[in-house]
N, C-alpha and C positions, 0 to 999 in steps of 0.2 A: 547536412543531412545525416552524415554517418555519426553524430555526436548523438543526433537526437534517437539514433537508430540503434544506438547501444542504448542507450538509457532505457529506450522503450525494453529493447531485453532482458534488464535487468528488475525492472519495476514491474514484471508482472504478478496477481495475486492467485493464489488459491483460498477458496473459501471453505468455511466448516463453522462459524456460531450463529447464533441467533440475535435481535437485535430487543432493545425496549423502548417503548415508550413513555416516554416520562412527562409530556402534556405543557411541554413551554410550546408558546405562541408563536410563529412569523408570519411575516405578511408577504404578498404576492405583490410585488412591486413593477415601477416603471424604471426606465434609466435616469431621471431626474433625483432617484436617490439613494445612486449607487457609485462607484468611481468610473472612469470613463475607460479604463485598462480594457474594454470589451465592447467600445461603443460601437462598434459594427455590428457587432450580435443585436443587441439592443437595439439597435435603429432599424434594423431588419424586421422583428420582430413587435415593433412598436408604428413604424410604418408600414410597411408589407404584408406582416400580419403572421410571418416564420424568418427565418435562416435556413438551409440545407449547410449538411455538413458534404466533406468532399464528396463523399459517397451516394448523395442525395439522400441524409435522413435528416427529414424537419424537424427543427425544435420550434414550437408556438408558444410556451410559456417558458418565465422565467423564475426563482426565488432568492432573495437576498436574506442573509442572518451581519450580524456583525464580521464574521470572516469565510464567509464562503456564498459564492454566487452556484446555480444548478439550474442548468437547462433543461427540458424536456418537452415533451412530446404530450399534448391532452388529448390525443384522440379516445386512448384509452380513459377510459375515469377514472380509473384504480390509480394511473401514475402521480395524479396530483397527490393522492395519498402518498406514494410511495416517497416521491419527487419530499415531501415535507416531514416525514418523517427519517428520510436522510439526515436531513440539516439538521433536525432535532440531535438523530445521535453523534454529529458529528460536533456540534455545540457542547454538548456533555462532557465528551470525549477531550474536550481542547487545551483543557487547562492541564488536565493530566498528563497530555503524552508533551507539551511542551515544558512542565515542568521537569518531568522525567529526562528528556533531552538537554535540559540548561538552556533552551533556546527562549530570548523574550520577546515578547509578542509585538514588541514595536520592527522587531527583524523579521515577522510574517509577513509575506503577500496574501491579499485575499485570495483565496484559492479559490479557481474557479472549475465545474465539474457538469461535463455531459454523463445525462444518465438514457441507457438505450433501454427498451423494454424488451429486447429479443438479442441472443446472442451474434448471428448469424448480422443485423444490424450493426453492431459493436466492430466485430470481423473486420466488416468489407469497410469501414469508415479505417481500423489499422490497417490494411492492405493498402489503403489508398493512400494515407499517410505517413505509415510507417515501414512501406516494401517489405512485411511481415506479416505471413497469415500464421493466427496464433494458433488452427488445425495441428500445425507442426509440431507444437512443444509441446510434450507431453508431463500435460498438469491440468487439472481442472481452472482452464482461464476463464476469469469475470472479470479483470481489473486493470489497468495502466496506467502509472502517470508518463504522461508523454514531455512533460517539461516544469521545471520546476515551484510554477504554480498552475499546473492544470491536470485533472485527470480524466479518466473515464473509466464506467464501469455498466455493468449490464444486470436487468434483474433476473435472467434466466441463464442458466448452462446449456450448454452446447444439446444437452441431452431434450432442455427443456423444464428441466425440474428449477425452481425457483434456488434462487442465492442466499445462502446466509447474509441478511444487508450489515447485518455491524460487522464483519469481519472483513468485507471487500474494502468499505466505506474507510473502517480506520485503519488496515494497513496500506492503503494506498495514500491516505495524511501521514501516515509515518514516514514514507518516503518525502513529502513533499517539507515537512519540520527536519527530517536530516539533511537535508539538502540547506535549510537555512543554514541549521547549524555551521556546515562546512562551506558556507557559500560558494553553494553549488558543487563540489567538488565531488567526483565521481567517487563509488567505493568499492571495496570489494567485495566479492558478491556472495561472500556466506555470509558477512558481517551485516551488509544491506538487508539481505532479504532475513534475516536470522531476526535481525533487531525490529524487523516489521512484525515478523512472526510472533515476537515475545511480546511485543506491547499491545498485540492485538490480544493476547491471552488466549494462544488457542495451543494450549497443553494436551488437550484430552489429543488431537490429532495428532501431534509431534508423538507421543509416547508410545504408541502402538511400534513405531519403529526403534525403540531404543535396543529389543535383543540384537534387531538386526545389524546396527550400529556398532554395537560392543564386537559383535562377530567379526565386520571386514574392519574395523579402527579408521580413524581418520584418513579418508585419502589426502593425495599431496594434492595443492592448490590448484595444478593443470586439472584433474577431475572436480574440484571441487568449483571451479570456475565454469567447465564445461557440459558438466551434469546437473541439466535442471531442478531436478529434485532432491539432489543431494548440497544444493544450497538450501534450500529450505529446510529440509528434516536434518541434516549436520548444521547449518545456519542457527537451529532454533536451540538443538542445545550445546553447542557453546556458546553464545550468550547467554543461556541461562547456567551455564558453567560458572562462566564472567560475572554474573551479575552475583550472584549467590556466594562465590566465594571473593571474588574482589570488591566487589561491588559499585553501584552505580554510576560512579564518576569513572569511574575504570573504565567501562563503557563510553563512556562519552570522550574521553580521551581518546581510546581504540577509534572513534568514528573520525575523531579530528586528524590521528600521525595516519588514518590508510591504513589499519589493522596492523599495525607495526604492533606483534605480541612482545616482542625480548625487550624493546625500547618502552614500550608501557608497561608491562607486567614485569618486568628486571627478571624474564624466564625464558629456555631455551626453549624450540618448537618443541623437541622433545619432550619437556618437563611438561608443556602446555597438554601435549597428547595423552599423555602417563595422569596427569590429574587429571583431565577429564572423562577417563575410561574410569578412574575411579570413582569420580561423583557422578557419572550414570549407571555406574553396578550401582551405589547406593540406592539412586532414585529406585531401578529393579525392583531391587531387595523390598524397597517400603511399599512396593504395590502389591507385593507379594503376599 
């Protein structure tokens, strides 16, 4: 429980982009044509006519693409929408971020994904689950993966205002393709949530903090581990430090040694600090 209980700490999302659709097909399926990894849900839901999650929220439908299953709830109408145009952009998305990672897709689990229509829904299902109400952390929560091929995510914030969907959707598959990568192997948590952050492409949000960045410098790992949000806004650019100036495979090495920088990068923390206050005064400069 305490394995799955940091994980969940560590996989949560913040959202900020929009999503598109691009008009590929799937179909609403039964269990008879899908893998059995979930045939309780299924059978529930194909007999009974739902599942409750712990919490007591139903899921009545379900959707299948080639690598991701999605539950949900039809009471609404809108979700079925919602519920298939997930899959859509997470199908798009697939080839790229597992390219991007070196991971191949015969090393993928079908990932499978509850989707809530209300945040407060979402909540009390991690409460019940995960002995964590995400009230606590201070970040706009939508997103979890709770284990290595499952997640959840919610289409409303806390506040009520709806979710950016491709930004929830695919940094929470980023965590689930790292985790291939390193089978399964836990990481560290600017590097985790930093390399979700990057591959979700969500720049315009990370940037607004870069003066602020520059000002207090890198903290040392105890805050950077400790402080929700300075894994994410420190997380996103040093990987895009990494990526830009080592590049790519640097990155994926880094996910493989546990962020070992001196052993991957052949540089001292210090060196590591020092270049990268220098290539975000740059970035500064060019927004300027």
């Amino acid at each position: 429980m305490r394995k799955w209980m940091l994980l969940f700490i560590l996989c949560v999302c913040v959202c900020v982009l929009g999503c598109e659709n691009k008009g590929t097909t799937y179909k609403e399926t039964t269990n008879e044509d899908i893998n059995s990894d979930e045939i309780n849900k299924k059978e529930a839901i194909d007999k009974e006519g739902f599942f409750e999650d712990s919490a007591g929220y139903k899921f009545d439908k379900y959707i299948v693409s080639d690598h991701f299953e999605l539950y949900y709830n039809s009471k609404n109408e809108l979700n079925k929408f919602y519920a298939t145009n997930s899959i859509k952009i997470l199908e798009e998305e697939y080839n790229r971020i597992l390219e991007f990672l070196s991971v191949d897709s015969t090393n993928m689990p079908i990932v499978k994904i509850n989707m809530y229509d209300e945040y407060e829904c979402l909540r009390q299902s991690i409460i019940s689950e995960a002995f964590f109400d995400p009230d606590d952390m201070d970040i706009n929560f939508a997103g979890v993966m709770l284990s290595k091929d499952t997640f959840y995510y919610t289409l409303k914030h806390r506040s009520g205002k709806a979710v950016d969907l491709e930004t929830v959707l695919v940094h929470e598959f980023v965590h689930t393709v790292a985790m291939a990568l390193t089978n399964g192997k836990m990481q560290i948590d600017w590097l985790w949530e930093g390399t979700a952050r990057y591959l979700t492409e969500d720049t315009d949000y990370s940037k607004v903090y870069y003066k602020e960045l520059i000002e207090k410098g890198i903290p040392d790992r105890y805050l950077l581990k400790r402080n929700v949000k300075y894994r994410y806004n420190y997380g996103y650019s040093m990987v895009e430090f990494i990526v830009e100036t080592y590049g790519r495979e640097k990155l994926v090495d880094l996910l493989l040694d546990y962020g070992d920088i001196e052993e991957v990068l052949n540089i001292t923390e210090s060196e590591f600090k020092e270049g990268w206050k220098v290539f975000v005064e740059g970035k500064i400069s060019s927004m300027q």
